[in-house]
N, C-alpha and C positions, 0 to 999 in steps of 0.2 A: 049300489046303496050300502051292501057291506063294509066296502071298500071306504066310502065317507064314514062309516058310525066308525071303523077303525082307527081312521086318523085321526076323528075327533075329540075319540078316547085320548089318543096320543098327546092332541093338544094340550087337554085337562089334564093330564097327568105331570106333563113338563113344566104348566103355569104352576101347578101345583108344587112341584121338587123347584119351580126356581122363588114359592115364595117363601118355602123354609130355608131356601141357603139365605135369604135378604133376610128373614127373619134370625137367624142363627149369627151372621156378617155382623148385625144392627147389634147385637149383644154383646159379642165378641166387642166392635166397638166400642159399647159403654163401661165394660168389662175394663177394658183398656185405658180409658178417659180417667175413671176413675184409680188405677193403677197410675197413671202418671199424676196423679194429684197428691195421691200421697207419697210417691219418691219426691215430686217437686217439694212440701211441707218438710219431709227428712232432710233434705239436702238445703230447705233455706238456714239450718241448726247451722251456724258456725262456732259452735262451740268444740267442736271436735273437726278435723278435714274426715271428709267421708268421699268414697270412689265405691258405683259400682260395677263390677263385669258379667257379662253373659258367662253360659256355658263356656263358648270356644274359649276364652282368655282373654276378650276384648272389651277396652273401658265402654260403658254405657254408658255414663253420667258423671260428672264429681261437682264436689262446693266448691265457693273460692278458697276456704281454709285449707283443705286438702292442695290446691295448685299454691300457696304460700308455701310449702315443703317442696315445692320444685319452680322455682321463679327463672330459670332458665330455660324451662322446656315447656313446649305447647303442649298442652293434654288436649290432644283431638280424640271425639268420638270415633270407636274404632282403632285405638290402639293397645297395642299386644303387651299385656302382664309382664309375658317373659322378658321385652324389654325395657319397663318399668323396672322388673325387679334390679336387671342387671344395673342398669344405669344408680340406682341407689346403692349398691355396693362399690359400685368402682369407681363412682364419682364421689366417694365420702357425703353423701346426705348423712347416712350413718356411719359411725366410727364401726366398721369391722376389721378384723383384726388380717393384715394380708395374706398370711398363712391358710385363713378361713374364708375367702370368699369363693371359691367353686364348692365348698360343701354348702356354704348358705345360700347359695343359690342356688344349689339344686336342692335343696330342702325346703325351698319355701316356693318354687315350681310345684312342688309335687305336693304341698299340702293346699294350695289354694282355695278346691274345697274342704275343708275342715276346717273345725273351730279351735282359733289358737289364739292365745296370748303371749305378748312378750315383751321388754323394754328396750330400748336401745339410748346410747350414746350421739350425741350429735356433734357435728366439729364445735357448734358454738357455746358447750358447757351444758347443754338444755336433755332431758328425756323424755323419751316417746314412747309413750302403750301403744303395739300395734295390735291389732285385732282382727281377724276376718272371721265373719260370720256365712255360711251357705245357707240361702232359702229352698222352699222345697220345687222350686223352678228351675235352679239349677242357676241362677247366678250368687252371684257372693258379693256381702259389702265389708270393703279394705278402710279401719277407720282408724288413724290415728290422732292420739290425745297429748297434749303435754303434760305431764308431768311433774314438773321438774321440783317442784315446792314440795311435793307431798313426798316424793321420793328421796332426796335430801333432808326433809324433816327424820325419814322414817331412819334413814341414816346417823343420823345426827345422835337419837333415841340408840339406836342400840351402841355406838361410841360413848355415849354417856352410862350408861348402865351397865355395860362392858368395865367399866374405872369408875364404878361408882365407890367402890372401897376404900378406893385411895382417897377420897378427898377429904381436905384439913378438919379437923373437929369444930366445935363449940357453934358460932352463928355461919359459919362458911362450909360448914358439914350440912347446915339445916339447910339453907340456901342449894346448895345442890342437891338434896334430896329430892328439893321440892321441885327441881328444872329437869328431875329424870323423872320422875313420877309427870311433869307436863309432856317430856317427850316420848315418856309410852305409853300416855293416852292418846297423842298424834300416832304413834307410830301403829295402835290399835285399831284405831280410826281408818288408817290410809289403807291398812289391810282391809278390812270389811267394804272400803270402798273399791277396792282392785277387784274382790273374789268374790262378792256377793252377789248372785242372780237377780234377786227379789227385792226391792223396795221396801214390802214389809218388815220379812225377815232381817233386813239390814237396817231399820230403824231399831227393832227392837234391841238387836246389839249393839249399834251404837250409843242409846238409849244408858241402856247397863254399863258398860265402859266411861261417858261422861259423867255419870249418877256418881258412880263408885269412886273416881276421880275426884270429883266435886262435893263430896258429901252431899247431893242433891235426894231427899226422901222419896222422890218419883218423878216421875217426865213421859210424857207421853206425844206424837205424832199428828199431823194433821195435811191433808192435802188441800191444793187448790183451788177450788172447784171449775171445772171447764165452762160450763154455763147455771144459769141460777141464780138467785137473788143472794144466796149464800156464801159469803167470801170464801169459807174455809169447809171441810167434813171433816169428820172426824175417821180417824183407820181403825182404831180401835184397839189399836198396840201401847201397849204400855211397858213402862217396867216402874217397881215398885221395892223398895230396899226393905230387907229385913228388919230393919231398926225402929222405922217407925211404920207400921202398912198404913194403904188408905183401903179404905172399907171398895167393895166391889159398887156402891150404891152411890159415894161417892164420885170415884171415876164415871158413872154412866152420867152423875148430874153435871160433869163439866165437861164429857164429849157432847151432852144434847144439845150446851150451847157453844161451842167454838162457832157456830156461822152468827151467833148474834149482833147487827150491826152496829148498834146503837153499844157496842164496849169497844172502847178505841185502843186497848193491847194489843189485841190479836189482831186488828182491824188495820194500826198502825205498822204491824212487822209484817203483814203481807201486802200492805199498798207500800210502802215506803224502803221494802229490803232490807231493811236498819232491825241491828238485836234491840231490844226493851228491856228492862231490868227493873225490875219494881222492888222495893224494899218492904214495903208495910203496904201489903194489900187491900186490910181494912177502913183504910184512909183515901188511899188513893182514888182521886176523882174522876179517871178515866174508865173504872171499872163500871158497866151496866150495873143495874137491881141483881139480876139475872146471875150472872157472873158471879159477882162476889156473893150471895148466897152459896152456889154452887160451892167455891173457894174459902168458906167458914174455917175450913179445918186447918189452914196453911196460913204461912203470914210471908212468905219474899214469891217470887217467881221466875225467869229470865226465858223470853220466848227469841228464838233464831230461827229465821227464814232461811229458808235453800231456794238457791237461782239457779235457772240454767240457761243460759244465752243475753241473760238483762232479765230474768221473767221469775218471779216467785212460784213455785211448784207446791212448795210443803214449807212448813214451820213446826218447829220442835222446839216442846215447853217443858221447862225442868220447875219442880216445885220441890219448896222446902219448909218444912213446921216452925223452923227459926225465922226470926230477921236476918238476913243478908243483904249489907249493905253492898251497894255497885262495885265491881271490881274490873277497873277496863281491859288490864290485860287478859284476867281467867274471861273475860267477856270475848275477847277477840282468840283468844284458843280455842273457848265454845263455837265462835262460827267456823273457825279452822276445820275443828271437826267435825260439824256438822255439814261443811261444805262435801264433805265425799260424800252424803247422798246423794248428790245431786250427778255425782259419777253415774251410780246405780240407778237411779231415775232416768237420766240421759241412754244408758247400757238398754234395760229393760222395753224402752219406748223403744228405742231401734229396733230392738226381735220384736216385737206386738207390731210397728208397721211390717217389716219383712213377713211378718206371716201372713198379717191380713191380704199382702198382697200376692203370696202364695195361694191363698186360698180365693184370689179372685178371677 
């Protein structure tokens, strides 16, 4: 009889340890489900090629943008970094220089985990940000970006302003003043978009940069909103020029309404992706009650959306106490530079999923 109550301890003990491994298995599984839910969301972004690898050095994952930078070779899961990296040095995906290619490849062997930036050359005139970021898992995502606009812009900017001295007097002196002064505010712009961590942070400088450019008296940021009846929120970032300020009571009355639907500005450059330019505000019959109350103290405005993959993320609104009528070109400088938020947007969401999913 001892003999049975001992084993049937035994039993109950074993049902018991094998229903916390099921119960521990079942977690771990959804633990997982949900991890590949959101690499699969990361990786359907083809606005940038994104790769990632485990620990050992082997591809997990990649987009198709990412395999478009290698149209000759099959990226099977389970293939090795180290011959990744090789193959892009010696096959010219990138121009490196042939003196330099056993240091560069064993320099970027050895940094895989680590966080690094960098540009390259391609055979076909193009540049590429490369980036790898390590999560706290221990795998790393390898993502590269083109480039190639914003880095020739930024070029461009310091050759012009480099010989800005030299050039002819009277209306052809003023004329290029005014095309070095456009290209370093791109070339301001493209920086903040390359180095900036933060979204916010990186509005608000951008912000100042187009302001000061523009003679613009304020401008302030707004995001997308992910779900809600509200097109747009407000961030709360501003910047504001010395010259004329807007009272602090003001800006809160024109953050409370950016999601007001019924004013088809803000309404129209987050459904439509397209900048807006308004000249005389107090007129305009687009504007809600709401709005232009808010808007009393200003008379032009120019709101620019930031996309990232086809998708409006945020819109940025320059206000000024003058009339300013339309101007198409400083209009399409303004989305120029406003479009490298949308780097930093792009940048910032990739660490926030990498984490979330370190932490799951």
């Amino acid at each position: 009889m001892v003999l049975v109550g001992l084993l049937g301890g035994v039993i109950v003990l074993l049902v018991a340890l094998l229903g916390l491994f099921a119960w521990r298995l079942h977690g771990a599984r959804d633990g997982e489900a949900v991890a590949r839910g959101r690499m699969a969301a990361l990786l359907a972004n083809d606005a940038s090629g994104l790769a990632v690898w485990d620990a050992g050095g082997r591809l997990v994952a990649c987009n198709e943008r990412f395999r478009e930078f290698y149209p000759s070779v099959t990226l099977k899961r389970g293939l090795e970094y180290e011959d990744l990296v090789r193959y892009t040095a010696t096959r010219a995906v990138l121009l490196i220089p042939e003196q330099e290619i056993g240091a560069w490849i064993e320099a970027h062997l050895g940094h895989l985990t680590q966080a690094t930036t960098e540009e390259h050359r391609t055979p076909d005139a193009r540049w590429i940000e490369i980036r790898t970021r390590p999560t706290d898992q221990g795998e790393t995502l390898l993502i590269y970006t083109d480039v190639t606009a914003a880095h020739e812009a930024a070029a461009a900017a310091a050759d012009v302003i480099a010989g800005g001295e030299e050039a002819p007097a009277d209306g052809i002196a003023s004329a290029a003043t005014a095309h070095a002064a456009d290209l370093r505010m791109l070339r301001d712009a493209v920086t903040i978009g390359r180095e900036a961590v933060s979204f916010h942070a990186a509005a608000r400088d951008l912000l100042r940069v187009v302001a000061e450019w523009g003679g613009w008296d304020a401008g302030t940021a707004y995001l997308a909103a992910a779900e809600g009846d509200e097109p747009l929120i407000s961030t709360g970032v501003w910047h504001v020029g010395e010259r004329r300020s807007l009272s602090v009571t003001a800006r809160g009355a024109i953050d409370a309404c950016c999601g007001d639907m019924d004013d088809h500005v803000l309404h129209r450059a987050a459904a439509s992706a397209e900048p807006t330019w308004v000249a005389a505000i107090a007129v305009d019959p687009r504007f809600s009650d709401a709005r232009r109350l808010a808007l009393r103290d200003l008379r032009s405005l120019c709101a620019i959306p930031v996309s990232v993959a086809g998708q409006v993320v945020a819109v940025v609104e320059l206000f000024s106490r003058d009339g300013v009528p339309p101007d198409v070109m400083r209009q399409r400088l303004l989305a120029e530079a406003a479009d490298q938020l949308a780097r930093v947007f792009e940048r910032e969401r990739a660490a926030l999923v990498a984490g979330a999913d370190a932490r799951t």
